[in-house]
C-alpha positions, -999 to +999 in steps of 0.1 A: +338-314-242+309-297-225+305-260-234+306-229-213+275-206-211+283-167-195+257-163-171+273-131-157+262-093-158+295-073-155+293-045-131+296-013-141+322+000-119+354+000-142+378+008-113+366-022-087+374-053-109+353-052-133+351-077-160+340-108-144+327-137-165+311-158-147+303-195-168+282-224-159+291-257-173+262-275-192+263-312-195+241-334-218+216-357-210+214-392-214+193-388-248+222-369-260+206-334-257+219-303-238+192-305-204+184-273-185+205-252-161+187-275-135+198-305-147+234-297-148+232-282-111+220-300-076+194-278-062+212-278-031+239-264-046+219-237-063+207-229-029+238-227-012+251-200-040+214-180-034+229-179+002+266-165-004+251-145-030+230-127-006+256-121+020+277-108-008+250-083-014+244-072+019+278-063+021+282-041-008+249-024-001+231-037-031+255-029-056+269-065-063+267-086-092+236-106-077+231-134-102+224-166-083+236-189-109+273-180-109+288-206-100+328-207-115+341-173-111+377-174-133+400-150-121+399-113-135+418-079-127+416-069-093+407-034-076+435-015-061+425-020-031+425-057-036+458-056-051+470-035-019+462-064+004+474-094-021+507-078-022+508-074+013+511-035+013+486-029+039+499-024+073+533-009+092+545+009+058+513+020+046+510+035+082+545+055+079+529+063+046+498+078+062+519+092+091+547+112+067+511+126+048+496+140+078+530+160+095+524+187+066+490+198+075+501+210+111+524+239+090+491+244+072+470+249+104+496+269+113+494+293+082+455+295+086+459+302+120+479+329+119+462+357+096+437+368+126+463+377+147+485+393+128+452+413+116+440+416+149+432+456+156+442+464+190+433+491+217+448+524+206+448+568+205+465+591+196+497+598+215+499+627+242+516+641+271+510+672+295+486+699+284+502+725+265+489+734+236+484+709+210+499+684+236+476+659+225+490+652+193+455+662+173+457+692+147+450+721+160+422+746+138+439+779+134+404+793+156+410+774+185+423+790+216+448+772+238+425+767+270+401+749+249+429+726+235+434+716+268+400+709+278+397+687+247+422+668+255+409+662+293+376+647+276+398+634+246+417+613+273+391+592+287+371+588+254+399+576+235+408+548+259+382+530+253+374+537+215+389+514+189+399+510+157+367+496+143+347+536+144+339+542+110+364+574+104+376+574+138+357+606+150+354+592+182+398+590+188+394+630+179+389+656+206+365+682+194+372+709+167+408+692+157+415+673+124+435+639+126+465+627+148+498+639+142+517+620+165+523+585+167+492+564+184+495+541+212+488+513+209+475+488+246+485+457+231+474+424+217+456+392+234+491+372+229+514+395+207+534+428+215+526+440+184+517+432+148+515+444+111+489+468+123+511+484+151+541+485+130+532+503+099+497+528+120+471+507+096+444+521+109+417+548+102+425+561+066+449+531+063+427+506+077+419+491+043+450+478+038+442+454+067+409+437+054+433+440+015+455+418+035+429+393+046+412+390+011+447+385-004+453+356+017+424+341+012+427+341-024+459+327-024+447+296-011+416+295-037+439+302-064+465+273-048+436+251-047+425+258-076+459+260-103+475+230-085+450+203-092+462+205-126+501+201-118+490+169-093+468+151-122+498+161-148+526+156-126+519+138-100+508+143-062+545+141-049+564+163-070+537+193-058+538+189-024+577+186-024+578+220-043+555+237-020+570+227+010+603+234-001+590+269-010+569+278+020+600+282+040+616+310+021+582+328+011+573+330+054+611+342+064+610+369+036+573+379+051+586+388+083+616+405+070+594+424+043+599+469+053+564+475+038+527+468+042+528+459+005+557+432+003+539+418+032+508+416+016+527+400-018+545+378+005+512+365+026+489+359-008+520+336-019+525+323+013+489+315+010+490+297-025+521+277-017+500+260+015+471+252-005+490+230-029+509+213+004+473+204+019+456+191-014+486+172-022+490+155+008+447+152+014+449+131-025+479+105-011+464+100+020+431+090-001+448+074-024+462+049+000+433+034+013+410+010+015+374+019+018+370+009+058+403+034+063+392+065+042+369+076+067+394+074+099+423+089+074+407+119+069+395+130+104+431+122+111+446+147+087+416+174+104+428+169+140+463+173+131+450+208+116+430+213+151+464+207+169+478+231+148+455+254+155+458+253+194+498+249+193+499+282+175+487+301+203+508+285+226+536+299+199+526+329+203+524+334+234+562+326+237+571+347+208+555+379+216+573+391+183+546+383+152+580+387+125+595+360+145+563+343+151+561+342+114+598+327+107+589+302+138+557+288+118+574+282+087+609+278+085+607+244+102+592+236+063+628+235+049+635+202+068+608+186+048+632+185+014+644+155+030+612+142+024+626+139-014+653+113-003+647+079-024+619+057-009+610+079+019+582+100+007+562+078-018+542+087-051+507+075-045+503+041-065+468+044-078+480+074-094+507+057-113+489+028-123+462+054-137+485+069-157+502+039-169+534+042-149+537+004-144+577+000-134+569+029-109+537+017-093+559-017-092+583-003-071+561+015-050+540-011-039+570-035-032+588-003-006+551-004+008+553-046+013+587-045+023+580-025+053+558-047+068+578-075+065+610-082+089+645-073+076+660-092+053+628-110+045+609-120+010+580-115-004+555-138-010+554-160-041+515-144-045+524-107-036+558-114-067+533-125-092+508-100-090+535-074-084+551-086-118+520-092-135+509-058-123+499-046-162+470-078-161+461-080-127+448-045-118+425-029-148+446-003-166+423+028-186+424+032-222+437+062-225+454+086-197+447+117-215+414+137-228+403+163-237+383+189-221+354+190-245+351+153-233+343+162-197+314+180-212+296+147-216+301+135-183+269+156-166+266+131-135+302+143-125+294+180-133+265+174-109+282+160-083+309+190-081+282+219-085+264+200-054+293+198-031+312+230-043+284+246-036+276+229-002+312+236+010+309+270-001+282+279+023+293+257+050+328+280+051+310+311+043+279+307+068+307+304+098+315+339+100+277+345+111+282+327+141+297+352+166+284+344+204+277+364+232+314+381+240+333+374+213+319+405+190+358+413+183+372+429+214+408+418+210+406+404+250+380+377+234+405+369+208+411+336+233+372+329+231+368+331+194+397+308+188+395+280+212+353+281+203+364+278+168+390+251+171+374+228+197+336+226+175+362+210+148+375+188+173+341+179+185+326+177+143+354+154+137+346+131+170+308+131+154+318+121+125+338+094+132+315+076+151+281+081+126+290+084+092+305+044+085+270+034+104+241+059+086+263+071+054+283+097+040+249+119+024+226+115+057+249+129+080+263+157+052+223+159+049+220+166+088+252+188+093+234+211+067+201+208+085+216+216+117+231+247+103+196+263+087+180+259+121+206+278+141+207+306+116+169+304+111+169+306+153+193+335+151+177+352+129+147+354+148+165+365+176+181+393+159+151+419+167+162+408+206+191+418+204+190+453+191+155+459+209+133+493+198+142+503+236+176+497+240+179+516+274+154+496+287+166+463+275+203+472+285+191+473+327+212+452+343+198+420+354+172+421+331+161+380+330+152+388+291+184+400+279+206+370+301+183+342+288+184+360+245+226+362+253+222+322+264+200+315+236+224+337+209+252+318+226+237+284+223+227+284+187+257+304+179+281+270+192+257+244+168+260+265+140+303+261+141+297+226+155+271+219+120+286+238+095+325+225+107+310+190+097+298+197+066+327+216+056+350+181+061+321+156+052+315+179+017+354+175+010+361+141+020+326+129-007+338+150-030+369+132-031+356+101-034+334+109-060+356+125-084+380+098-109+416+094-099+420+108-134+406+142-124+409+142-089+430+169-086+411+195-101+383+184-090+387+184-054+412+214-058+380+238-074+358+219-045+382+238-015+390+264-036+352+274-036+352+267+001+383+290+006+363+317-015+338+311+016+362+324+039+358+360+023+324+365+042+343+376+071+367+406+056+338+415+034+315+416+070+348+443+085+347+460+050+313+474+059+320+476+095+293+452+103+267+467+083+245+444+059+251+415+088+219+409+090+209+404+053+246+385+047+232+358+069+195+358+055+211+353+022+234+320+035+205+303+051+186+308+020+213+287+004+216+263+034+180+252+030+188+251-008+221+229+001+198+206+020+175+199-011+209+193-033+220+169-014+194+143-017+207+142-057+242+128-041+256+093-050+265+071-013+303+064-008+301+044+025+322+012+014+327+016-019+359+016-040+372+051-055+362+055-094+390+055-116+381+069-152+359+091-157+336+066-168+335+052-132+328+088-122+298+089-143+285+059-130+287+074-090+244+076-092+224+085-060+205+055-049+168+052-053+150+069-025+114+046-030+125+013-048+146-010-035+168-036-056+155-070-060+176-094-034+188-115-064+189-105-100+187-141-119+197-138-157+170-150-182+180-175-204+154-191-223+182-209-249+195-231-224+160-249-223+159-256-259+173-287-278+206-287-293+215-301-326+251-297-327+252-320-303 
């Protein structure tokens, strides 16, 4: 019998099938003596395999096996994703899959959408009638006489039609000589709503604060949801969170709108808050999950439209409502119906997180409801799609261990680097937003429409853009462009700042002035590519860090990854805190870490076709590629042994 020499290098990506011996048989030579590797092997043959080898290659981007002398491959474990398509799961079912995974994130768009218009600070003054004394509601000074009352109010009157809420004490709602309002204020109305929070309880002037309280709360409920139920989803699994969250969110938004305080509302809308985070990264991990690498890409714009959809069907909401406590009830007691979700092969665990965790009989039945569904009724399975479905424990590569420790992930610094990178790439990209506030949308409540229909079509038109360039020039050179993009509109904006608030402003304020139209055009301009740039990067940062991060961790990974670009969000309440003031060094400060995030993300490993790590030690292996050498076309294994006599034999 002729031995078997390995000839194989196995590739060091322990979730995509690794493992692979390949052996070449040697036979002897007609003096009795093993010959060489050419001997054994026509040289057309070998040239054949040089061929496939390098097709293989280019495929895989340079990350195959690329030995040339493999020539008998025996079968090993499989990827999941190869295991998705043997069994057949890959299709109808894992499209109602995909489909039940994306209905959620409208209710989350929802959620988001809602906070800055039920923040929003409309027109108002102080309440008055006719001109008695102290008619117009403002607290009189025991020295002032009743004619001037009157005449204060005359100029009060005009003045405080047009002020709003944003004056820094609200001196300018005050006639002269009186103290503070002590009537009721009246309030012109919102973009869309009758009224809101603000109207309801007078939050404004000294109770102002509890507005912006409000906005921070919320958006520290989602961090904190993104960041305490990545844990739960790695423990527990990904469909036990998102069935608890949903079936929570329902409750949490109709006690909201019935809350009688400013503070139960508040309590309410930071749980509200936490409860949707864990519903979007639960849902964003099984659509991932489910995928192969040519569908990860399309997947996850998917899930972002649905959330622009959400976005502009809100407003159509509230236009119909008019009420925001039944707005409120309207956005997020429709989440109830999703307990049905929990009904028995409806709502699916994700697989790859089952087989992770050594769940065998689980992933088993999984897979088959997935194959099933693609198949007519009353129709088998395939004798290939039973045997690797009952040989499931040897076919796909099972870790060690599904358990560590965290002084473990200590020694794992490629991963470390890979989160700080993107954490802190998404950060800025959700922080650096706020900044961009064009010509006519500097927060008059009529440009509420502007703001939001700017805000929600760039996403639209980030996700279009990314669809059709990151599967042709890579996840990190279009995250590396987004980014790029982004420091040159603030850079341009920043420049323009001295424009707009001119040493002359009565002189720069003439109408018609061909200056001031074409700065407003350029602020505009640049204003519209930063939200287009920094949208991008905000998905493009999420969906690599995802794919970066081991199944094992995934959860927390990704979960501190949008948790730190939630924390982002605070840029805008912190901009109202200060009524506006420190703008301009806020947004010196984030393109300094834009042109920073553009430096860290050359360090970035590419994901553009290539199968999700597993363990952690596939996470470690996730390695930016060489900027200056390239690989060899073939790597051929040195074997000087094989050329040598034999005599055993």
């Amino acid at each position: 019998m002729a031995p078997r020499v390995a000839t194989g290098t196995p590739e060091p990506n322990g979730g995509g099938g690794g493992k692979i011996d390949n052996t070449v048989e040697i036979t002897p030579t007609s003096n009795g003596q093993v010959g060489t590797l050419g001997d054994a092997v026509p040289t057309e043959q070998l040239q054949g395999e040089r061929e496939r080898e390098r097709e293989g290659e280019g495929d895989a981007g340079g990350d195959g096996l690329g030995s040339s002398l493999s020539l008998a491959v025996p079968p090993g474990p499989l990827s999941f994703e190869a295991l998705l398509a043997q069994v057949g799961a890959l299709g109808g079912g894992q499209q109602l899959q995909l489909g039940l995974c994306c209905l959620p994130v409208l209710f989350v768009a929802l959620g988001m959408a809602s906070d800055p218009i039920f923040t929003l600070a409309p027109p108002l003054h102080c309440h008055y009638g006719a001109f008695p004394p102290n008619a117009s509601g403002w607290e009189q000074p025991p020295n002032a006489s009743g004619v001037s009352v009157a005449s204060a109010a005359l100029a009060a009157s005009a003045a405080s039609r047009v002020a709003t809420s944003t004056d820094p004490s609200c001196s300018g709602f005050a006639p002269p000589d009186f103290n503070h309002c002590l009537k009721d204020w009246d309030y012109n109305g919102l973009p869309v709503l009758t009224t809101n929070a603000i109207g309801q309880w007078d939050l404004v002037c000294d109770l102002g604060w509890q507005v912006i309280l409000e906005q921070i709360l919320f958006i520290l409920g989602f961090a904190s949801g993104y960041l305490f139920l990545g844990y739960p989803a790695d423990r527990f699994g990904r469909r036990g969170i998102v069935l608890l969250t949903l079936g929570l969110v329902g409750p949490c938004g109709v006690g909201g709108a019935a809350a009688g305080s400013s503070t139960g509302v508040m309590a309410l809308r930071f749980l509200l808050g936490f409860l949707l985070a864990g519903v979007d990264l639960g849902v964003y991990l099984m659509r991932l999950e489910l995928c192969d690498p040519t569908q990860r890409l399309r997947v996850a714009l998917a899930g972002e439209l649905v959330g622009v959809g959400g976005h502009f069907l809100f407003l159509g909401l509230a236009l119909v409502s008019k009420d925001w406590r039944f707005l409120q009830r309207m956005i997020t007691a429709p989440c109830i119906l999703f307990l049905f979700y929990g009904w028995p092969g409806l709502f699916l665990e994700s697989a790859r997180w089952l087989i992770v965790k050594r769940q065998i009989e689980e992933a088993q039945s999984v897979l088959r409801i997935l194959a099933e569904r693609n198949r007519p009724h009353g129709q088998m399975l395939g004798e290939e799609a039973q045997e690797a479905l009952q040989d499931l424990e040897n076919t796909c590569p099972l870790p060690a261990t599904s358990s560590f420790s965290f002084a473990s992930l200590l020694n794992y610094r490629n991963i470390w680097k890979n989160l700080l990178i993107l954490g802190f790439t998404n950060f800025i990209a959700h922080a650096i937003r706020h900044c961009y506030q064009p010509v006519g949308g500097g927060g008059s409540p009529s440009d509420f429409y502007l703001c939001s229909l700017l805000a929600s079509g760039t996403a639209a038109l980030a996700c279009v853009f990314l669809g059709v360039t990151v599967d042709r020039f890579g996840r990190r050179g279009i995250l590396l462009l987004s980014m790029t993009l982004t420091g040159i509109a603030s850079l341009v904006l920043l420049g323009l700042w001295d424009c707009e608030h001119p040493i002359f402003p009565t002189v720069w304020a003439q109408q018609g002035n061909p200056n001031r139209d074409l700065n407003e055009a350029a602020i505009t301009t640049f204003s519209v590519l930063g939200l287009f740039s920094s949208q991008a990067a905000a998905i493009l940062s999420t969906l690599l860090a995802a794919e970066v991060i081991p199944t094992t961790v995934r959860g927390r990974g990704l979960g501190l990854i949008m948790a730190l670009g939630a924390l982002g969000g605070l840029s805008g309440p912190a901009q109202r805190l200060h009524m506006g003031h420190g703008a301009f060094l806020q947004h010196v400060v984030l393109a300094a870490c834009a042109l920073l995030c553009i430096l860290s993300i050359m360090l970035l490993p590419e994901t553009k076709r290539k199968l999700l790590p597993e363990v952690l030690r596939d996470g470690e292996l996730c390695r930016r590629p060489s900027l200056l050498r390239q690989p060899p076309p073939t790597r051929c294994d040195h074997v000087p042994l094989l050329a040598t006599p034999n005599p055993a034999l």
